[in-house]
N, C-alpha and C positions, 0 to 999 in steps of 0.2 A: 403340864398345865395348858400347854396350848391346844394338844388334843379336847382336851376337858373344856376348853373354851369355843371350841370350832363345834363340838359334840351337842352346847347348851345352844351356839346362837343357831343349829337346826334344827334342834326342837323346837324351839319358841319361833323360827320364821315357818316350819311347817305347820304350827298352829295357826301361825296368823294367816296361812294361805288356805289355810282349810275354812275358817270364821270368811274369809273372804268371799271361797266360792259359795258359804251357806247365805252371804251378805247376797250375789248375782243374782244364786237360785231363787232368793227372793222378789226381788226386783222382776225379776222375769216372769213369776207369779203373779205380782202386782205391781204394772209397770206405772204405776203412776205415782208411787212412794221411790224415794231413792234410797239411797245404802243408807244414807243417816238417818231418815226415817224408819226405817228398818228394827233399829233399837229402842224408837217412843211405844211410847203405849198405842195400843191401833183407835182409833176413834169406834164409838159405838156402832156404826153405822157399815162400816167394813166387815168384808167376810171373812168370819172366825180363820182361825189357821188351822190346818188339820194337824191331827196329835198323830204321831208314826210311829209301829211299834214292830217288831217282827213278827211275822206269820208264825212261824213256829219256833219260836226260842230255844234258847239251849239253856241249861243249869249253869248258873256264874261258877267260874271253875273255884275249887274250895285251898283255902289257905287258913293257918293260922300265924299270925305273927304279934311280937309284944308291940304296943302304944311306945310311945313316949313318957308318958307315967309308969310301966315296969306290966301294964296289966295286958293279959292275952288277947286278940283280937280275930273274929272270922266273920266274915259277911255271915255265914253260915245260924252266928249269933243272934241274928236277926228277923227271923224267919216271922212274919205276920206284919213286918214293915217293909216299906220301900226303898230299897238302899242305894245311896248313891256314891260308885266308889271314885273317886276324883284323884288323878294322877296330876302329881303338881308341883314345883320349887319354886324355894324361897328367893332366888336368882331371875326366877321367870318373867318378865314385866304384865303380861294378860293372866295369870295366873295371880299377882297381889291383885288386881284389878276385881277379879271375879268374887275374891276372898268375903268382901263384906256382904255379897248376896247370896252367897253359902250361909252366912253366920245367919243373917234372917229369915234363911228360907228353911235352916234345922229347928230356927227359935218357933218360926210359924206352924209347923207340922212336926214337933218335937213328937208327939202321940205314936205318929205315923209313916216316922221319917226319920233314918239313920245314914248321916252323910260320914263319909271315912275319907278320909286323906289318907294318898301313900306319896310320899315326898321322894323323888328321887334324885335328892339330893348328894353331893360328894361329902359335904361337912357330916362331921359328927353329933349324933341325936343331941348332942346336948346344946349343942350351937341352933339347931333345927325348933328345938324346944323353946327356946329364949322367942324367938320369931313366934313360932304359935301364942306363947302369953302375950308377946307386947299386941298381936294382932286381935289378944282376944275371941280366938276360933274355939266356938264352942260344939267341938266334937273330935271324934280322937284321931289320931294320927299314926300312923305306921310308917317306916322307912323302906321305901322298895329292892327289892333282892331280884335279880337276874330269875328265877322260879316265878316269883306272882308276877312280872312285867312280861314275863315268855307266853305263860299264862293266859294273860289278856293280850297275845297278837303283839309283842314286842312294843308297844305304845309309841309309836313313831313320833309325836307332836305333843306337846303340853300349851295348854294342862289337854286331858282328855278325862271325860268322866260315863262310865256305865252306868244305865241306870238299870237297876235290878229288884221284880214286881216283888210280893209279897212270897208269891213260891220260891222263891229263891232262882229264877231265872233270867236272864239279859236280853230288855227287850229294846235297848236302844244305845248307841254308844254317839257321843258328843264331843267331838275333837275343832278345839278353840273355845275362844269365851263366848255365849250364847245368852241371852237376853234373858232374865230370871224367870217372864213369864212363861218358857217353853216349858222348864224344869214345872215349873207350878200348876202348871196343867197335865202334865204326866202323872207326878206326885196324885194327882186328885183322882185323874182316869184311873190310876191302879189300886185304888183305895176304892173305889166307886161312888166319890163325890158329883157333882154336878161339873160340868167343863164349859168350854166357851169353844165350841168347836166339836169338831165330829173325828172318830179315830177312825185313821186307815191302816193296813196291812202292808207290808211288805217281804218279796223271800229277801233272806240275807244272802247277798254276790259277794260280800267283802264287809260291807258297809257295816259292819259289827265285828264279826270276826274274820280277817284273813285269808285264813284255812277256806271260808266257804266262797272263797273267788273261785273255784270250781264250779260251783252253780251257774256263776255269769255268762250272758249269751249274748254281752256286749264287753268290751271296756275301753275307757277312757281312750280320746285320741286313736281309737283302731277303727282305721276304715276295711270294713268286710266286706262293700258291696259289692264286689267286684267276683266274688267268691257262690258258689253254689251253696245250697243248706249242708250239704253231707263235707264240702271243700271248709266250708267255718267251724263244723264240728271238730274237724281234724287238725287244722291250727289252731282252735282254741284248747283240743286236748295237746299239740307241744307247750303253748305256752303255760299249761297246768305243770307240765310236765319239768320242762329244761329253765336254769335258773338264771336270774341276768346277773350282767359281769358288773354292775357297778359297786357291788361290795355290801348291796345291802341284803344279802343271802335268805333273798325272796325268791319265789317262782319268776318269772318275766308276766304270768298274769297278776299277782298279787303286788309289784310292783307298781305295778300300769295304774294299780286301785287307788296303792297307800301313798306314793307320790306322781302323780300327774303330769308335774314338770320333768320328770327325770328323761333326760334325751337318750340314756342307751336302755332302757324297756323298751321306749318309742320306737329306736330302729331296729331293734329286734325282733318286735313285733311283724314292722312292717316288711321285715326281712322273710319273714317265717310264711306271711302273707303271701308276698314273689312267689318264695319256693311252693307254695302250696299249687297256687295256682300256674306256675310254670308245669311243676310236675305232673298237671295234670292236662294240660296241654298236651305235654311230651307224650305222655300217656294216648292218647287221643290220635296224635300223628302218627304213634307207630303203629298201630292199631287201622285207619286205614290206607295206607304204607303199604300192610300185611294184608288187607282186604284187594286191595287194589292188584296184589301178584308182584310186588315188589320186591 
């Protein structure tokens, strides 16, 4: 039980420290709103937000699993809508929070729009079920299994929700609760409604899937500058490489990505950083050392 309790309150505080940092990056966008402005409606007169999607996506990985009513379930199902797969417990506090702008935003674009819950919760679906009626969530629910949570990148934070276009592919992943209008202007851009805003591109480092922290030519909290172009290539492939010890059986780059505050990616990191550039120092001095007739 206690594991099970220390396990829930770091999901839900890494949620709320993700929603936090997407609160800053706003602000720092538009510095003249603050974090609680953040979540009003923007006044007309303000610059649209841009919609952000990936550059080249990858196919949402495929699962089938039963609802909570007994019927079979696969994003896969869905093909010619927008789906949004939404990781989330009944225990979660920003997770009940988000629930009612789920149930509007499936009722709004019911045509065009298929939102799925996968609850990963300890209780038993029928305890999980009672919660969905009394809440009234009108769309269906699966229970998550170590497979579709691996899946999507191990789901570090709740709730976390994919959103996945009409091909059947994942062009943005949303971890913490996020202001309804983002979702609603997604929804629209991949349907090809009208938006309030312009879409940009991005490659995926992390920021969707994990695995693609190998693309990244930065990450969080690593200072490179001190390193040459070919010296940063060479630390960032150990950090691809060698895993960090704090248990959470990441690379030390995909750490750095999925928790930010974690202090032993941080000194690893910057461990890897020394050695690189020490080694090439060393390199350097024996070199002319040996030039010199030493």
């Amino acid at each position: 039980m206690v594991n099970t309790n220390i396990r829930r309150g770091l999901l839900v505080l890494a949620g709320v420290f993700a929603f936090a940092g997407a609160l800053v990056f706003h602000a720092m966008r538009h510095p003249k709103g603050g974090a609680g402005q953040a979540l009003a409606a923007a006044p007309a007169s303000a610059e649209p937000a841009a919609i952000r999607f990936v550059k080249d996506p990858e196919l949402a990985p495929s699962f089938a699993a039963k609802d909570l009513t007994g019927k079979t379930i696969s994003p896969a199902d869905f093909k010619g809508k927008v789906v949004v797969l939404n990781f989330w417990a009944t225990w979660c506090p920003p997770c009940r929070e988000e629930i009612p702008e789920l149930i509007s935003l499936q009722t709004q674009y019911k045509d065009r729009l298929q939102i799925i819950g996968v609850s990963e919760d300890d209780d038993p679906p029928e305890k999980v079920l009672q919660f969905v009626q009394k809440a009234g969530m009108n769309y269906p629910v699966v229970m998550a299994t170590d497979q579709i949570s691996d899946a999507y990148g191990g789901v570090p934070a709740l709730p976390t929700s994919f959103v996945i276009d009409p091909q059947g592919r994942v062009m943005q992943r949303h971890t913490g609760v996020y202001p309804i209008d983002t979702y609603i202007q997604e929804v629209r851009a991949l349907v090809g409604l009208p938006v309030n805003g312009h879409v940009e591109t991005f490659v995926d480092t992390g920021q969707v899937f994990l695995k693609n922290a190998a693309n990244a030519t930065d990450l969080p909290d690593v200072d490179f500058s001190g390193l040459t172009a070919e010296q940063k290539k060479t630390a960032l492939r150990r950090m691809n490489a060698e895993g960090c010890t704090c248990g959470c059986k990441l690379t030390i780059a995909e750490c750095r990505i999925n928790d930010t505050s974690c202090p032993v990616s941080k000194g690893l990191a910057e461990q890897i950083v020394k050695d690189v550039a020490a080694g090439t120092a060393e390199q350097q001095s024996t070199s002319s050392s040996y030039e010199a007739g030493w």
